[in-house]
N, C-alpha and C positions, 0 to 999 in steps of 0.2 A: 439677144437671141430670143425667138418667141416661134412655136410652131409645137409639133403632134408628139416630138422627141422630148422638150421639154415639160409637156403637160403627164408624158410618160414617167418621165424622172422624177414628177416632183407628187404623183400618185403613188411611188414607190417609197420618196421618201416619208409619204403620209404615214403607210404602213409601218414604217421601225416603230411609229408611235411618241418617238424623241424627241424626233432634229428638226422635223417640219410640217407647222400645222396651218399652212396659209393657204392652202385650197392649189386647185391644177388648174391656172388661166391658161397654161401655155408660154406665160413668157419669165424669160431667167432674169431675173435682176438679185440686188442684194440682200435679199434675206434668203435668197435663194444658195449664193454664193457660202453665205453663210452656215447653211443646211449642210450643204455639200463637205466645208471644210469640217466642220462638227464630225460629223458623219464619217470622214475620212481622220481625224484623230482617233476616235473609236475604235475603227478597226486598223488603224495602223498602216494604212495606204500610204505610203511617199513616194510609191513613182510617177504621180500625176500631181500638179501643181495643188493647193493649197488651195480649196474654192472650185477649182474645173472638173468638170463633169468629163473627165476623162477617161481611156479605157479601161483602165484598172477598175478604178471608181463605180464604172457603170457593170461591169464583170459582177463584182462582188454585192454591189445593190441588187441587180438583176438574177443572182443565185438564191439570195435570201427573200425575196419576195414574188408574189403570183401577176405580176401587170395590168393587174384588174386599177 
């Protein structure tokens, strides 16, 4: 996956500070994956797979951070 969704998501994940500090290309590969599933143990996400930028996933990323 690679596009303006993912370079969103992974801007957000920039912001926790934690889970991922690999820059916003745009595209989802696996350090990405791994961000995500980090990031979804922490907060205790299980209704989206393990790794997928799901809508739960993206709900609660997108509550706690500004999309800058």
């Amino acid at each position: 996956m690679r596009g303006a969704d993912v370079a969103d998501m992974q801007r957000r994940l920039e912001q926790t500070g934690i889970w991922y500090e690999a820059g916003a290309d745009g595209y989802f590969g696996a350090a990405e994956r791994r961000a995500v599933a980090d990031y979804q143990r922490v907060r205790s996400i299980t209704t989206d797979p393990a790794g997928v930028y799901g809508p739960r996933t993206r709900s609660t990323l997108e509550a706690e951070t500004d999309g800058r």
